[in-house]
LOKEDO-677607 format. One line per field, with one value per residue: z, x, y of N, C-alpha, C in turn; residue number from 1; residue in one letter; chain. Coordinates in steps of 0.05 Angstrom, whole numbers. Atoms other than C-alpha are relative to their C-alpha. Example, Ala and Ser with C-alpha at 12.3 -4.5 7.8 and 13.67 -1.06 7.14 Angstrom:
BEGIN
n_up: (0, -1);
n_east: (18, -16);
n_north: (-24, -24);
ca_up: (156, 143);
ca_east: (246, 273);
ca_north: (-90, -21);
c_up: (0, 14);
c_east: (18, -15);
c_north: (24, 22);
k: (1, 2);
r: (a, s);
c: (A, A);
This chain:
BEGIN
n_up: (0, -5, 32, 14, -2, 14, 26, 6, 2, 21, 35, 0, 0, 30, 12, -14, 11, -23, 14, -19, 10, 25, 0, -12, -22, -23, -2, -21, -19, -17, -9, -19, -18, -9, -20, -24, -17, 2, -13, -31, -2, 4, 19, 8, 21, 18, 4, 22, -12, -5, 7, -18, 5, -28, 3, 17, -18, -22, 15, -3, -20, -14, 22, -4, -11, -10, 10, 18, 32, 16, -6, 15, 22, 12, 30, -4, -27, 5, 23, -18, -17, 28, 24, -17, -3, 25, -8, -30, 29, 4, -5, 8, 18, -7, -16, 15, 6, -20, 1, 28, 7, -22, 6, 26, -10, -27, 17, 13, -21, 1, 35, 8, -11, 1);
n_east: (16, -15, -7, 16, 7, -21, 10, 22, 5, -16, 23, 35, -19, 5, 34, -7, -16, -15, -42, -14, -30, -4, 19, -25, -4, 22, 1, -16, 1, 21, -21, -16, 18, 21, -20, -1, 24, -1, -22, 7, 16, 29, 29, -3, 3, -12, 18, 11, 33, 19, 30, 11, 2, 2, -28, -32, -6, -16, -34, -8, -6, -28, -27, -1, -16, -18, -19, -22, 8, -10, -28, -12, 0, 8, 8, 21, 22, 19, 15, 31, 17, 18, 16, 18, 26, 10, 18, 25, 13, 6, 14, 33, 12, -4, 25, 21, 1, 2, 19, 13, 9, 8, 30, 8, 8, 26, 22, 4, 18, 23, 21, -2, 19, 36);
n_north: (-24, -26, -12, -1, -28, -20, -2, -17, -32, -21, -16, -23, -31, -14, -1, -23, -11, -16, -8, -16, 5, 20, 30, 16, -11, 10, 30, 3, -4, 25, 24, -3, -13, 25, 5, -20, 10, 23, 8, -13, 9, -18, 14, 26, 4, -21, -15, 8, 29, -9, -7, -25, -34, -2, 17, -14, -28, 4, 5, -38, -21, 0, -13, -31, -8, 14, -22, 16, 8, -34, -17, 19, 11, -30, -1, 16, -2, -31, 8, 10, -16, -16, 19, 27, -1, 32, 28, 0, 0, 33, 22, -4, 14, 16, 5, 1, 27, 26, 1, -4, 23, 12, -11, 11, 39, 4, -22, 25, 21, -10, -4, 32, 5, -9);
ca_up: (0, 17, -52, -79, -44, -63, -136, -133, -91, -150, -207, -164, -155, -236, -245, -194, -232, -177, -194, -134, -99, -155, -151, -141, -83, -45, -59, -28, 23, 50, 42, 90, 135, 138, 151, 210, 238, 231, 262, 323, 332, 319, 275, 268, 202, 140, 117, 52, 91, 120, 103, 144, 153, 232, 228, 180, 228, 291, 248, 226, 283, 319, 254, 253, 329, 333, 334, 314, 249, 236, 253, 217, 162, 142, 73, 82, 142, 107, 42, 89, 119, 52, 15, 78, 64, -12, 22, 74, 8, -22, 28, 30, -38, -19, 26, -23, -69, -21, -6, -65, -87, -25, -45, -116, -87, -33, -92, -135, -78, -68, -145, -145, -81, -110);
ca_east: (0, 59, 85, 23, 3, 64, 42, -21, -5, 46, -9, -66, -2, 4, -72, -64, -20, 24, 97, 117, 151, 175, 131, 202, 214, 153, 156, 228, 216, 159, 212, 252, 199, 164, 231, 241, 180, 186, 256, 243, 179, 126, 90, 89, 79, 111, 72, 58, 8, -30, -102, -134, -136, -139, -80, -25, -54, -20, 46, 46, 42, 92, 144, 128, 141, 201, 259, 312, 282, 273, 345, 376, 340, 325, 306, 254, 219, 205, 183, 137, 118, 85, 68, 35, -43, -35, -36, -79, -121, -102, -124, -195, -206, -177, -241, -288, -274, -281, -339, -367, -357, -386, -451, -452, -441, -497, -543, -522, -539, -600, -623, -599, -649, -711);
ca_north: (0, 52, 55, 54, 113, 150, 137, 165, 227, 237, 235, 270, 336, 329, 323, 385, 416, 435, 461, 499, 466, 411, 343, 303, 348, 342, 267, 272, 306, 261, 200, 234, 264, 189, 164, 204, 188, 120, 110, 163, 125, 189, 141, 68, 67, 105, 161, 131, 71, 124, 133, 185, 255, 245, 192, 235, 303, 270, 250, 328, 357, 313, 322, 397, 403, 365, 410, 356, 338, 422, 436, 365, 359, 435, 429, 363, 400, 470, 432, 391, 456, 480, 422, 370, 407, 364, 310, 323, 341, 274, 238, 272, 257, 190, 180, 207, 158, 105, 125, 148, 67, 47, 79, 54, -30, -19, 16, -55, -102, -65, -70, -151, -161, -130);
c_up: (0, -30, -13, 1, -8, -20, 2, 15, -19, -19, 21, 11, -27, -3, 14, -11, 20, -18, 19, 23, -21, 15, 16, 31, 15, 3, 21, 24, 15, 11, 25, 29, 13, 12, 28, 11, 2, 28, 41, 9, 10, -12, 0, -26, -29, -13, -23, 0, 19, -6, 11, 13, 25, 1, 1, 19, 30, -3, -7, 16, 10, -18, 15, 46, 11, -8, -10, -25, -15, 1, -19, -21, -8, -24, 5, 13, -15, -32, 16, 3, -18, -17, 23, -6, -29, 12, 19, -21, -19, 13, 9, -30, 1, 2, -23, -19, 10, -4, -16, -14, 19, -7, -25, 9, 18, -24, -18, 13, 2, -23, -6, 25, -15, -26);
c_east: (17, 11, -28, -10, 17, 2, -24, 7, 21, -15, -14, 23, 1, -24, -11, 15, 14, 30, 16, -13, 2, -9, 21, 7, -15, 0, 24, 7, -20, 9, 10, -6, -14, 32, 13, -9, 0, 22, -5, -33, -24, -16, 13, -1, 7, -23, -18, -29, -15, -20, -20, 10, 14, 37, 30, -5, 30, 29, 9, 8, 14, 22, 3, 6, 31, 24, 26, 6, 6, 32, 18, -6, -19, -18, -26, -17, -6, -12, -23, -22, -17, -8, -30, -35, -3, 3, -17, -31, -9, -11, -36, -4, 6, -28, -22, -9, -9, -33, -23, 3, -7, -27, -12, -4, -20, -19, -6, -15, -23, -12, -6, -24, -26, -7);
c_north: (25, 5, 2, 23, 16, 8, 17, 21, 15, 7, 20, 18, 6, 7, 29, 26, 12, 5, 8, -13, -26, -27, -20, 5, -4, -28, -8, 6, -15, -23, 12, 5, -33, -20, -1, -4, -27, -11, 17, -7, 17, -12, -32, -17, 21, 14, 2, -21, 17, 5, 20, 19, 7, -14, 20, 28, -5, -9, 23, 5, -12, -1, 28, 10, -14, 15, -12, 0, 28, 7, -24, -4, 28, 2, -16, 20, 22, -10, -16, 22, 12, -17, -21, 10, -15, -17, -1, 5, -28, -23, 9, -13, -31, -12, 14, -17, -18, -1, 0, -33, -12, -4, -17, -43, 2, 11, -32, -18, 12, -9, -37, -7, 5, -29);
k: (1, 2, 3, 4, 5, 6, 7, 8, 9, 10, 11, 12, 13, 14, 15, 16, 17, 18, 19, 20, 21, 22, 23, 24, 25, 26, 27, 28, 29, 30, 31, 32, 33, 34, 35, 36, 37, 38, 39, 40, 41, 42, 43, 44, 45, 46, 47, 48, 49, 50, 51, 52, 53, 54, 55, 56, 57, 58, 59, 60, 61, 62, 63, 64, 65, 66, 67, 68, 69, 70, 71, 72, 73, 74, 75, 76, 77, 78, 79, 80, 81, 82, 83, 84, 85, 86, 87, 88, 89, 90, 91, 92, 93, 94, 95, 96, 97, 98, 99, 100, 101, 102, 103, 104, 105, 106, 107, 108, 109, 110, 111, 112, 113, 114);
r: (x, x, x, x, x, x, x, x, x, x, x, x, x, x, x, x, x, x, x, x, x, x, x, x, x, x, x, x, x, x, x, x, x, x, x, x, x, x, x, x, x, x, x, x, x, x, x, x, x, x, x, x, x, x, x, x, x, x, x, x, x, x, x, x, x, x, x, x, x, x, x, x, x, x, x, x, x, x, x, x, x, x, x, x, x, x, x, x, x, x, x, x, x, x, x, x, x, x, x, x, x, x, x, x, x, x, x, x, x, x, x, x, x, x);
c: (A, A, A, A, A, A, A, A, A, A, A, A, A, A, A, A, A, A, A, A, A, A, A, A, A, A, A, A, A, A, A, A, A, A, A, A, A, A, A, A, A, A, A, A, A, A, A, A, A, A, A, A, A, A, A, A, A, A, A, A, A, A, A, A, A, A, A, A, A, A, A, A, A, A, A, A, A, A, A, A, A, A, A, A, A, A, A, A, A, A, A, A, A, A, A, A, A, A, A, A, A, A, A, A, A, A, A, A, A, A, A, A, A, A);
């Protein structure tokens, strides 16, 4: 699932058309940021197998206050600090999706009962 997500929030930034900062960049800075969190055990899981909104908020905010990460890894943490609402973005539309085919298989089963 973690690469997988990493793929899709690279198309839905093109499909975004994002440019600033560069697609690569935000991608690499996430590696390093989910890294981070991983190893100093802010998250249990790399930031790529996250799914919820609630989830990736409490991995933010303990990145963003962690003054190690800002002071060691400079670059990653202020590209975090301006890119993390696309994915916080990505993973809403994430969940709409979901949902949105949730609706449509309960609408099927419904139609196959009658």
């Amino acid at each position: 699932m973690s690469t997988n997500n990493r793929e899709l929030f690279s198309e839905w930034l093109k499909s975004k058309s994002v440019s600033k900062p560069p697609i690569n960049l935000i991608l690499l800075a996430f590696d390093e940021v989910s890294e981070f969190a991983v190893s100093r055990k802010l998250s249990k899981v790399c930031i790529w197998a996250i799914s919820s909104q609630s989830d990736f908020k409490i991995v933010r905010v303990a990145i963003s206050k962690n003054q190690i990460f800002r002071v060691v890894h400079r670059q990653a943490a202020s590209l975090f600090e301006k890119s993390w609402k696309y994915y916080d973005s990505f993973l809403a539309s994430l969940k709409e999706v979901k949902n949105g085919y949730d609706e449509s298989n309960e609408n099927e089963i419904s139609f196959e009962l009658i």
